[in-house]
C-alpha positions as CSV (number, residue, x, y, z in Angstrom):
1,X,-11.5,-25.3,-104.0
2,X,-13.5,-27.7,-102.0
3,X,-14.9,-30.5,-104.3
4,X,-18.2,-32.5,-103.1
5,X,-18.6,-35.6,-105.5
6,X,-21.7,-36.4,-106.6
7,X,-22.3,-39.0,-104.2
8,X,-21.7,-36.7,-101.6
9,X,-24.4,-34.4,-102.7
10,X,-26.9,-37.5,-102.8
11,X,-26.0,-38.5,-99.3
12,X,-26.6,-34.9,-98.3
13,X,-29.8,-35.4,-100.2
14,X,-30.5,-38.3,-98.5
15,X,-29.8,-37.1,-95.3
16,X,-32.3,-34.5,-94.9
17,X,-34.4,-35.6,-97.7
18,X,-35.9,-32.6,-97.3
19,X,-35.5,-29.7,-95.5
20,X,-39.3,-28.1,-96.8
21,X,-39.1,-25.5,-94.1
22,X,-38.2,-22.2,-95.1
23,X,-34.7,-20.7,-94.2
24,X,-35.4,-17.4,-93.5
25,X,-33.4,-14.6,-95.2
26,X,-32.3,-11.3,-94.2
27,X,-30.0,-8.5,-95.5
28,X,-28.7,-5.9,-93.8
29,X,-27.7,-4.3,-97.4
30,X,-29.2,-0.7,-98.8
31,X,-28.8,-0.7,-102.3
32,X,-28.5,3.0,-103.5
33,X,-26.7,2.7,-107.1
34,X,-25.4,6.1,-106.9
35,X,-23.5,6.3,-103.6
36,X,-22.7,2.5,-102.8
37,X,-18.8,1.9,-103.3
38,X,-18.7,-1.9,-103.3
39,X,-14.5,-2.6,-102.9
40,X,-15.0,-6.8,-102.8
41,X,-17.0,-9.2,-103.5
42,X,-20.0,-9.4,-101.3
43,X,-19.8,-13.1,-100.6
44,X,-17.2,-15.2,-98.7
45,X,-18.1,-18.5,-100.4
46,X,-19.5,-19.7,-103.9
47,X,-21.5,-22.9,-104.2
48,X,-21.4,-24.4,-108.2
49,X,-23.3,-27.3,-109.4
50,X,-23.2,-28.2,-112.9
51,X,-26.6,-29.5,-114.4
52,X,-26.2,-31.0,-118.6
53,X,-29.5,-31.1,-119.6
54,X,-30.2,-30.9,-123.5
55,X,-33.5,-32.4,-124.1
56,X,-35.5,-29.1,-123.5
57,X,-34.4,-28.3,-126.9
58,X,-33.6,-30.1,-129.9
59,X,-29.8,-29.2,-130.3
60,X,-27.0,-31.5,-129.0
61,X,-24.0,-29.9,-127.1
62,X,-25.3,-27.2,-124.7
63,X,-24.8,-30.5,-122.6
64,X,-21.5,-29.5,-122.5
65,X,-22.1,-26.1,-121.5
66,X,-21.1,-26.9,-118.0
67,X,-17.5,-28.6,-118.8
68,X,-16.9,-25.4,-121.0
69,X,-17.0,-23.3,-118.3
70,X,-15.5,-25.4,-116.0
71,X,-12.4,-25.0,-118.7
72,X,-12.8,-21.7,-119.0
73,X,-10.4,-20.1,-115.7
74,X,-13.6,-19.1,-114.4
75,X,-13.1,-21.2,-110.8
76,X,-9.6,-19.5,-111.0
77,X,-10.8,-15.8,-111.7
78,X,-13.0,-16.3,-108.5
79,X,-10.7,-17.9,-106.7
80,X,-8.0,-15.4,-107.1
81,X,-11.0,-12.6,-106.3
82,X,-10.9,-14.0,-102.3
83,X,-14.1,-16.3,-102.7
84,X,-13.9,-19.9,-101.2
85,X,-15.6,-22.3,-104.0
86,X,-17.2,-25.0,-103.1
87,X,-17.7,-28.0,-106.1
88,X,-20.9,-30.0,-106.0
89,X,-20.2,-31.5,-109.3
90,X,-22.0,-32.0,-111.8
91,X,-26.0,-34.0,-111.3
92,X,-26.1,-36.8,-113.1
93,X,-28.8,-36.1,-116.1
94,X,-32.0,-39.3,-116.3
95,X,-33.4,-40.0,-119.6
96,X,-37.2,-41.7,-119.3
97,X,-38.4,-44.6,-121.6
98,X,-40.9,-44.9,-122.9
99,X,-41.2,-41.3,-123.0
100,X,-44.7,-40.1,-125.4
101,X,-45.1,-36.5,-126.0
102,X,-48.8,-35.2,-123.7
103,X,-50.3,-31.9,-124.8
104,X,-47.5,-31.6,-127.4
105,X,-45.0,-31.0,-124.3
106,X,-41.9,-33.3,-125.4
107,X,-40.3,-35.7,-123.2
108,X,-42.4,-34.9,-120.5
109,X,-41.5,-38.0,-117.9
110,X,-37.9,-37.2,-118.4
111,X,-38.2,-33.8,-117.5
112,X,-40.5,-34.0,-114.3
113,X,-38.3,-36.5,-112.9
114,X,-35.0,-34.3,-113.8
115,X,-37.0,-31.2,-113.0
116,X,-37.4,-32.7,-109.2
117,X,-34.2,-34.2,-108.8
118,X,-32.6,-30.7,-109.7
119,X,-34.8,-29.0,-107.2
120,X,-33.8,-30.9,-104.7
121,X,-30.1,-30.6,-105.8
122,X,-30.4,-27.6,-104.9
123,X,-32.1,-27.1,-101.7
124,X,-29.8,-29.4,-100.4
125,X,-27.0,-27.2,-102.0
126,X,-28.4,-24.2,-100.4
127,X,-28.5,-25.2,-97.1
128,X,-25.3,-26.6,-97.0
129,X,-24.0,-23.1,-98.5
130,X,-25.5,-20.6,-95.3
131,X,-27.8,-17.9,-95.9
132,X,-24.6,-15.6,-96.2
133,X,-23.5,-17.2,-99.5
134,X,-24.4,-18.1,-103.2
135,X,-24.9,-20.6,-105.2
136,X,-24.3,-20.8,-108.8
137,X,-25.9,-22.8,-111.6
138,X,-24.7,-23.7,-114.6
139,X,-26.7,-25.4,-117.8
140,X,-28.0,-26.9,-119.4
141,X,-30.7,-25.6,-121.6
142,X,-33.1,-23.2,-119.6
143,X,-35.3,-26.0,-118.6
144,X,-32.7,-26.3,-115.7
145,X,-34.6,-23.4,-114.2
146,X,-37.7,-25.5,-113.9
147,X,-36.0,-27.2,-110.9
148,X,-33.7,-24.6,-109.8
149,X,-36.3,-21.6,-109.0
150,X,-39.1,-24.6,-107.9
151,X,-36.2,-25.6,-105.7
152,X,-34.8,-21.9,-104.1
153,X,-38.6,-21.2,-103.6
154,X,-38.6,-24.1,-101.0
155,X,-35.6,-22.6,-99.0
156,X,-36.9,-19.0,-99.5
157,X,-40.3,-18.8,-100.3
158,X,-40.0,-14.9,-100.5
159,X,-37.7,-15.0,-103.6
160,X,-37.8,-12.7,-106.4
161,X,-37.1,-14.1,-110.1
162,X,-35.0,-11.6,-112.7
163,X,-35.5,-13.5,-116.3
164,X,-32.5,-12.2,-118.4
165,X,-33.4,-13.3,-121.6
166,X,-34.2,-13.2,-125.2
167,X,-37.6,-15.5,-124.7
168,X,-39.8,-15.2,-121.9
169,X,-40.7,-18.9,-121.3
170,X,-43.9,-19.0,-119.9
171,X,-45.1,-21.0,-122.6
172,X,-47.3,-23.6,-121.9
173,X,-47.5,-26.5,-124.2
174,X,-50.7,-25.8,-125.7
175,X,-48.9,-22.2,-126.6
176,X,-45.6,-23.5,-128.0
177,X,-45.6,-24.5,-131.1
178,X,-42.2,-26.4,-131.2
179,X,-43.2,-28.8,-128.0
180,X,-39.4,-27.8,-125.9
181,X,-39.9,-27.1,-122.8
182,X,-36.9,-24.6,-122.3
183,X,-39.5,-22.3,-124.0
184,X,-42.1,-23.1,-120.9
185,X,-40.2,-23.8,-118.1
186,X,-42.4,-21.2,-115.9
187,X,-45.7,-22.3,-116.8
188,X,-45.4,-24.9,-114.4
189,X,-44.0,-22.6,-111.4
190,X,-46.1,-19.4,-111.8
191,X,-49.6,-19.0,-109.7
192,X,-51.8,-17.1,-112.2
193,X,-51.0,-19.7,-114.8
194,X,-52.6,-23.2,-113.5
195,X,-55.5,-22.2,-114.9
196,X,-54.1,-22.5,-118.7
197,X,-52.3,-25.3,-118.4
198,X,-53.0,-29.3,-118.1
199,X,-52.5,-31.1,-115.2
200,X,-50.3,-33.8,-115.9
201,X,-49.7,-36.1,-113.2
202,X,-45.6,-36.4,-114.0
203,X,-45.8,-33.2,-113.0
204,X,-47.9,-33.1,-109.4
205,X,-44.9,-32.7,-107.0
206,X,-43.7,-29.4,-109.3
207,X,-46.0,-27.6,-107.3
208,X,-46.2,-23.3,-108.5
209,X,-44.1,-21.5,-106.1
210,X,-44.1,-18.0,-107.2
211,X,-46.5,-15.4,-108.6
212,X,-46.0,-12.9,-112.1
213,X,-45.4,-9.9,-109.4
214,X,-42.0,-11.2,-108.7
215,X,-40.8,-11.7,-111.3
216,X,-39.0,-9.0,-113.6
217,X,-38.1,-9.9,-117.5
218,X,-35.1,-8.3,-119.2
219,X,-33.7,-8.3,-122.9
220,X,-36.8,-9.6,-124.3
221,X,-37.3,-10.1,-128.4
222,X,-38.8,-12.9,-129.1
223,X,-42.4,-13.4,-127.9
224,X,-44.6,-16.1,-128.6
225,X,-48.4,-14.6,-128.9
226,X,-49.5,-16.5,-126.7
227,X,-46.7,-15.5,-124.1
228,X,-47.4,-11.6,-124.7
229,X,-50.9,-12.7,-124.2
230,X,-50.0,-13.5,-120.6
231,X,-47.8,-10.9,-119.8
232,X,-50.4,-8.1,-120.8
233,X,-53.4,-10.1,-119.2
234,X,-51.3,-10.6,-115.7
235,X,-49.5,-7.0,-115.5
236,X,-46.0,-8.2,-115.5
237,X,-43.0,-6.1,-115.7
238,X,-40.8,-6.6,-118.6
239,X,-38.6,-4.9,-120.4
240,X,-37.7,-5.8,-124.2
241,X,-35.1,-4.4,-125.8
242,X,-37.2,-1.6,-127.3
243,X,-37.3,-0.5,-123.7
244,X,-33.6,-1.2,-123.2
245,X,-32.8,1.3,-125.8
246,X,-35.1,4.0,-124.9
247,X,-34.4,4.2,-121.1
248,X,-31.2,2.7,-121.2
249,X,-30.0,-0.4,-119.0
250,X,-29.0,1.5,-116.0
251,X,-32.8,3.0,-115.9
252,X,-34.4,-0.7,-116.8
253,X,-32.3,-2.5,-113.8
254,X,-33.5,0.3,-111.7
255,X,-37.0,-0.1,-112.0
256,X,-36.5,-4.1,-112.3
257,X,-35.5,-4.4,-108.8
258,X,-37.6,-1.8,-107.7
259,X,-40.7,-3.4,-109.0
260,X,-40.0,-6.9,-107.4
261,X,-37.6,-6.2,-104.5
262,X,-38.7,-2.3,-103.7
263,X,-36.9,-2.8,-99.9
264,X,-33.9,-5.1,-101.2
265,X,-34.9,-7.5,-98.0
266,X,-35.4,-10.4,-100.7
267,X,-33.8,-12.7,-101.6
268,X,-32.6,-12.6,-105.7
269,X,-32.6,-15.7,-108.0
270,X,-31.2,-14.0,-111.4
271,X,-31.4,-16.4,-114.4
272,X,-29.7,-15.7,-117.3
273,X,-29.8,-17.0,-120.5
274,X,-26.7,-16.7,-123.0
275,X,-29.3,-15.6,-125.5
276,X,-29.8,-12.3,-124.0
277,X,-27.1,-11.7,-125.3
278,X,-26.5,-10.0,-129.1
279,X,-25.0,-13.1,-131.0
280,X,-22.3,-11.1,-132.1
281,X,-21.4,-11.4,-128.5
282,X,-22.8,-14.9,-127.9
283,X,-23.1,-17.0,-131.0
284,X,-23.0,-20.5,-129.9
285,X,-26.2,-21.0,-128.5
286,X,-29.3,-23.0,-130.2
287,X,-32.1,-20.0,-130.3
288,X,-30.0,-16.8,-131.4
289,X,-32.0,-13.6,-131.7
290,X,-30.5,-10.2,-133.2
291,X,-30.1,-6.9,-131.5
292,X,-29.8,-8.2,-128.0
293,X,-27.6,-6.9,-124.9
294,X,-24.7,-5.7,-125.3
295,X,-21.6,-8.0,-123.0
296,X,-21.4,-3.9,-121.6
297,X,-25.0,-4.0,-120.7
298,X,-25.0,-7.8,-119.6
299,X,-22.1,-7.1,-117.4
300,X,-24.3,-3.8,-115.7
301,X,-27.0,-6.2,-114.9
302,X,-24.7,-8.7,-113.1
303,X,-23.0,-6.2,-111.6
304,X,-26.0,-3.9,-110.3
305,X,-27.8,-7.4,-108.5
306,X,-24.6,-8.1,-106.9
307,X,-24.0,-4.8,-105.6
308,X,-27.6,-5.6,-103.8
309,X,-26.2,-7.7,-101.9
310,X,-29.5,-9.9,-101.9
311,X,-28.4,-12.5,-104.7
312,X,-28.6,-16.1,-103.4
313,X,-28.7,-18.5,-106.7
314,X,-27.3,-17.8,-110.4
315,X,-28.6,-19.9,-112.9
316,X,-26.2,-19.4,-116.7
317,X,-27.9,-21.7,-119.2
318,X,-27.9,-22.4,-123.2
319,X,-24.0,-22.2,-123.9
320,X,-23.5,-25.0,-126.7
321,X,-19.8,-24.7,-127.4
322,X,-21.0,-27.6,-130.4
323,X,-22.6,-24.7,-132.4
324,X,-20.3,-22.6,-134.3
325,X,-16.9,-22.6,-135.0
326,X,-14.2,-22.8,-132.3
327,X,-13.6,-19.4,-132.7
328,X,-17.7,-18.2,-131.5
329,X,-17.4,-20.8,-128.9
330,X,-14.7,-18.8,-127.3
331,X,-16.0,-15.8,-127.6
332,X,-19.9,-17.4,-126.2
333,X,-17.9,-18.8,-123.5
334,X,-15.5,-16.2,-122.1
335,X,-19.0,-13.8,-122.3
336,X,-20.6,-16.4,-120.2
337,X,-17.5,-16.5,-117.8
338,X,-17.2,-12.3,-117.6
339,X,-20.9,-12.3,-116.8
340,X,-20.7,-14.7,-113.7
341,X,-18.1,-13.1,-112.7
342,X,-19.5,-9.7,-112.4
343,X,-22.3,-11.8,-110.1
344,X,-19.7,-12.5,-107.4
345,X,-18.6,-8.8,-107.4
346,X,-15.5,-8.7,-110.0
347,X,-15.6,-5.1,-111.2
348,X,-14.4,-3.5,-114.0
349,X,-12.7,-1.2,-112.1
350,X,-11.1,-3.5,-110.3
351,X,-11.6,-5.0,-106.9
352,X,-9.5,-4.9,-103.4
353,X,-9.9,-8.5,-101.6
354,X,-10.4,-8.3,-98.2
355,X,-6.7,-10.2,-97.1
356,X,-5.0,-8.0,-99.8
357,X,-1.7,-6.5,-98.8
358,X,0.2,-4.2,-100.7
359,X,3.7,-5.3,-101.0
360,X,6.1,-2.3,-99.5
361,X,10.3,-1.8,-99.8
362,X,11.0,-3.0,-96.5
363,X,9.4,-6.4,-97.1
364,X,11.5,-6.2,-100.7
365,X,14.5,-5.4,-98.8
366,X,13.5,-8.4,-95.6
367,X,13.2,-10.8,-98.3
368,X,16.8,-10.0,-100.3
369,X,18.6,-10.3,-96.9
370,X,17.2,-13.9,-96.1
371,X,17.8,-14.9,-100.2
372,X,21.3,-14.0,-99.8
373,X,21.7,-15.7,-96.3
374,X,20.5,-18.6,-97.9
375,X,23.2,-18.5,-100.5
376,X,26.0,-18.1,-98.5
């Protein structure tokens, strides 16, 4: 594994502080679910920066989400699967003071200031990776995503945005009624939605960078009125669990991609949020809704947008190992472990890595004669 300090990143940073113009993605992938045969991973290299944020919602520990998975034999699984990592570390997290709340938004210095030091994190990150490979997040509560999609959108401005999640976040903070802003992080970057939402100046250089069109929502189960309000008003496809049950997940990932990414030419920023999951499957994190995805159907997801070939940045946010006993943090963490995983193209079935070779008699019998030269 090839490990890039912090400071390394901010020199990086510094030295190209920034590159605004926009890389320009291709794919040579067609995606057909029912006759690709995907054998390894997709991608030759996997970018991971670590970004513990907590102050987006009111629960300490999911700080630690990114040293939990770190621990977890995740780098190793991948490793093992033929993928070259490369470490950026983790960013080093600011905390503003004074710090009032404005428009009932909480903290909001501190997280326009971490919000743009993450985005540019990661553009750095990204074009340090190459177009050919990916780059993986990993939270932090969900406000993380505030920087990391206003950041990909300045690399590739024709990303698409899949939401996996319990909550749709597009809040904005005269809608939320509990002031954290991992329930509004996309109010800030979406087009349409400028209109309801304050300007406030900490906020300026967070310019909106994508539109409701491309953007798909799945697992969704706990809408705020005023965020269903939105989503009817502007059209946008989503699909809550109701939907998940009656057409099944292979059906709703299916229409997903077709809806934002119909030629599978874009490139794919998947966030995913723990608490899609069913908390029987993913316990420890701070806003647990019942009835959610199933790890199964999780694990479809992740491995239906790999198998597009098209996914440039993971975000995996709101694992707080803190919450629950040590037991459910296990069981939150190696969920949150399988699911990236299945991003950079493990399989269930298994997978062949490209410089696999299958170990034959001859080479048994080779290696026996030179072990008992040795001995003599």
């Amino acid at each position: 594994m090839l490990k890039l300090s912090n400071r390394s990143l901010l020199s990086l940073i510094g030295g190209c502080r920034l590159m605004q113009r926009a890389a320009s993605y291709s794919s040579s992938s067609t995606y057909d679910p029912s006759t690709r045969i995907v054998r390894e991973p997709l991608y030759k290299q996997v970018g991971i920066i670590g970004f513990p944020t907590n102050l987006g919602q009111p629960n300490s520990g999911v700080q630690m989400g990114p040293r939990a998975i770190r621990r977890s034999g995740l780098f190793e699984s991948i490793e093992a699967m033929g993928i070259e990592l490369v470490d950026y570390g983790d960013m080093r997290v600011t905390e503003v003071f004074p710090d009032p709340p404005k428009f009932g938004l909480r903290h909001p210095r501190t997280h326009a200031e971490n919000a743009m030091n993450i985005s540019q994190s990661l553009q750095v990150a990204l074009n340090h990776q190459g177009k050919e490979n990916i780059l993986f997040c990993i939270g932090g509560d969900h406000s993380v995503s505030l920087g990391t999609v206003h950041g990909h959108a300045q690399v590739n401005k024709d990303m698409v945005l899949l939401w996996i999640d319990a909550h749709a976040d597009c809040n904005t903070c005269l809608t939320s009624g509990s002031g954290n802003v991992h329930g509004m992080p996309l109010s800030f970057l979406i087009n349409e939605l400028q209109e309801f939402v304050p300007r406030m100046e900490e906020f300026d250089e967070l310019r909106p960078c994508i539109s409701f069109k491309d953007i798909a929502f799945i697992g969704l189960r706990d809408i705020d009125p005023g965020e269903r309000y939105l989503l009817e008003k502007f059209g946008v496809t989503y699909y809550g669990m109701q939907e998940v049950d009656h057409l099944g997940i292979q059906e709703v990932v299916r229409r997903s991609l077709q809806e934002v990414n119909p030629g599978f030419k874009r490139p794919i920023h998947l966030s995913f949020d723990i608490d899609s999951l069913d908390p029987g499957f993913a316990k420890c994190t701070g806003t647990p809704v019942p009835a959610g995805l199933t790890l199964r159907e999780g694990l479809y997801i992740a491995e239906e947008v790999h198998r597009t070939g098209c996914l440039k940045v993971v975000d995996l946010v709101e694992v707080n190992p803190d919450l629950g006993d040590p037991a459910q943090s296990e069981v939150t963490v190696n969920a949150a472990k399988e699911v990236i995983r299945a991003c950079f193209g493990w399989q269930r079935a298994g997978i062949v890595p490209s410089n696999y070779q299958i170990p034959m008699p001859a080479d048994v019998n080779a290696e026996s004669r030179v072990s008992l030269l040795r001995e003599k």
